[in-house]
N, C-alpha and C positions, 0 to 999 in steps of 0.2 A: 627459475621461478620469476612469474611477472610481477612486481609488485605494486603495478598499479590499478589490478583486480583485488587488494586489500586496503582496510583502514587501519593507518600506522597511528601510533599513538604516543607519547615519551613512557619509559620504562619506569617503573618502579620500586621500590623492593617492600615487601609487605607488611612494616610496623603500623602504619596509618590504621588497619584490620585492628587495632589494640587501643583507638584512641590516643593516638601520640601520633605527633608532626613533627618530627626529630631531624634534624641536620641529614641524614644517612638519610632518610624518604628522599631529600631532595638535591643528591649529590651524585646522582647516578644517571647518565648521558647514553640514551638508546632509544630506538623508535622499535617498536613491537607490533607485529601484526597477529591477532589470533588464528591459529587455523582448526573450527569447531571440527569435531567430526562429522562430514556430511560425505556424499557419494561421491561428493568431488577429491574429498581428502582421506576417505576411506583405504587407499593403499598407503597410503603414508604409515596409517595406523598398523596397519596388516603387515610391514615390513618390521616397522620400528617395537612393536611389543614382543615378538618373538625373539627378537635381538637382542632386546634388556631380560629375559626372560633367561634366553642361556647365558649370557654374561651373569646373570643373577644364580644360575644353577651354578656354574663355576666358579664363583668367587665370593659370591656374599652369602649366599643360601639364605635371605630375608623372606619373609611371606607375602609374595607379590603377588594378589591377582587383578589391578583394579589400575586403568589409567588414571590419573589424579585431577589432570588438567587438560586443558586443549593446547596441542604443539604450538610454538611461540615461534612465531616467523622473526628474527631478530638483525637489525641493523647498527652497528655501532659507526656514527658518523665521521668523518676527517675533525672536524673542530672537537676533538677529544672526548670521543667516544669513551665510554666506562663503564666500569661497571665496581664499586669498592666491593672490601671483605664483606663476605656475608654467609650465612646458610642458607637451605631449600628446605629448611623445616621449622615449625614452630607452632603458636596457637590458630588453634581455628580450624580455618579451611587447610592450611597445608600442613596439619599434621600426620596426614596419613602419607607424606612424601618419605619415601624411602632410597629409590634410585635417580639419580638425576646424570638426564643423556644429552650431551651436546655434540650434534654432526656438524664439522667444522664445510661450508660450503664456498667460502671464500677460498683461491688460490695465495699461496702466503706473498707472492710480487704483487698479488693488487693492492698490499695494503704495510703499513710498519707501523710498530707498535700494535697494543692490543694483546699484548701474551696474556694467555687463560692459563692463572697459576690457581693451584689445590694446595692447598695446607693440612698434613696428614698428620699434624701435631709434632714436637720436636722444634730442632731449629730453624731449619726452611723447607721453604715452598717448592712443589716441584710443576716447571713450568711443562707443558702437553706439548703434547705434537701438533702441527694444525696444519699440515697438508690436508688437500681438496679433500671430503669424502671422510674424513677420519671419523673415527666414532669415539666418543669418550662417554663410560658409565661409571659413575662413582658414587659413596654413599651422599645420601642428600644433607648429611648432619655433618660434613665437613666443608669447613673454612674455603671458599673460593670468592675468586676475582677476577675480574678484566683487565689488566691496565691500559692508559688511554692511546689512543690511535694516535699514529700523529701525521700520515698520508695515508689518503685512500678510504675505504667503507672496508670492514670486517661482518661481513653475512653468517650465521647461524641460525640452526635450529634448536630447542631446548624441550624438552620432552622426560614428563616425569611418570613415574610408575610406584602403586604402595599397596599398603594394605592395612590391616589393624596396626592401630598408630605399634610403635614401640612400649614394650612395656619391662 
C-alpha cells in the first residue's frame, strides 16, 4: 500500500462524540488514513466482509449485516506509537459496532514493540499473533490495546462490521 495517495491524520479514540476532552482522547499515538468505499477500495471490502461474516458464523453468531465504518489505513509511528485500553463500542455512531477485524500488514522484524493485546476479562490479556497477513476478529465490546513501538512503524488495517446495536 502506497501511502502517499492518502490523507493521514493523528488517531483518536471516540469520547470527544460525547462532549468531553478527556486525557484518554489525547494519549493515543497513530496516524489514520480512511479508506471510503469507492471503486478503488471496493475489493478490499469484497474480501474483508465475507471473512468477518464466516468468522462471525463460527464463533460469535451476532447479527451482522452492515459495514459500520470505512477501513482505517493505520500507522503506529517509532516515537511511540499507541494505542491505550479501550473499546469499539459505545454511544452514537459506533454503536452498531459488533466485530472488530484488524489485518496485521507489518512483518513483525520491521518493527518492536506494539503488541496488540485483547482482554477477555479475567486476569490477563492475551497478546495476538502479528505475523504479515494475519487476521484478527473479535467482539468490539472487549477491552483492547496497542502498546507503544519502540523501532520501526507497525501498519494495520482495522475494519468494523454490526448490526442492530446490542440489546
Amino acid at each position: 500500500m502506497v501511502h502517499a495517495n492518502y490523507k493521514f491524520s493523528k488517531g483518536r479514540t471516540g469520547v470527544k462524540e460525547l462532549g468531553t476532552d478527556t486525557d484518554s482522547y489525547k494519549t493515543n499515538n497513530r496516524d489514520i488514513a480512511y479508506l471510503e468505499p469507492a471503486p478503488h477500495t471496493k475489493w478490499l471490502y469484497d474480501i474483508l466482509f465475507p471473512l468477518v461474516l464466516e468468522a462471525n458464523q463460527n464463533t460469535f453468531h451476532f447479527d451482522i449485516d452492515v459495514v459500520t465504518d470505512p477501513i482505517h489505513y493505520v500507522i503506529y509511528p517509532t516515537d511511540g506509537g499507541h494505542l491505550d485500553w479501550h473499546m469499539d463500542i459505545g454511544a452514537h455512531g459506533v454503536n452498531k459496532r459488533k466485530i472488530a477485524t484488524t489485518i496485521q500488514l507489518s512483518d513483525p522484524s520491521e518493527y518492536d514493540g506494539g503488541e496488540f493485546e485483547i482482554w477477555f476479562g479475567g486476569q490477563e490479556s492475551v497478546v495476538v499473533p502479528r505475523e504479515k497477513g494475519d487476521v484478527i476478529c473479535f467482539p468490539a465490546f472487549c477491552m483492547h490495546r496497542v502498546r507503544p513501538i519502540t523501532r520501526g512503524e507497525r501498519k494495520c488495517m482495522v475494519f468494523w462490521t454490526g448490526g442492530r446495536p446490542f440489546r
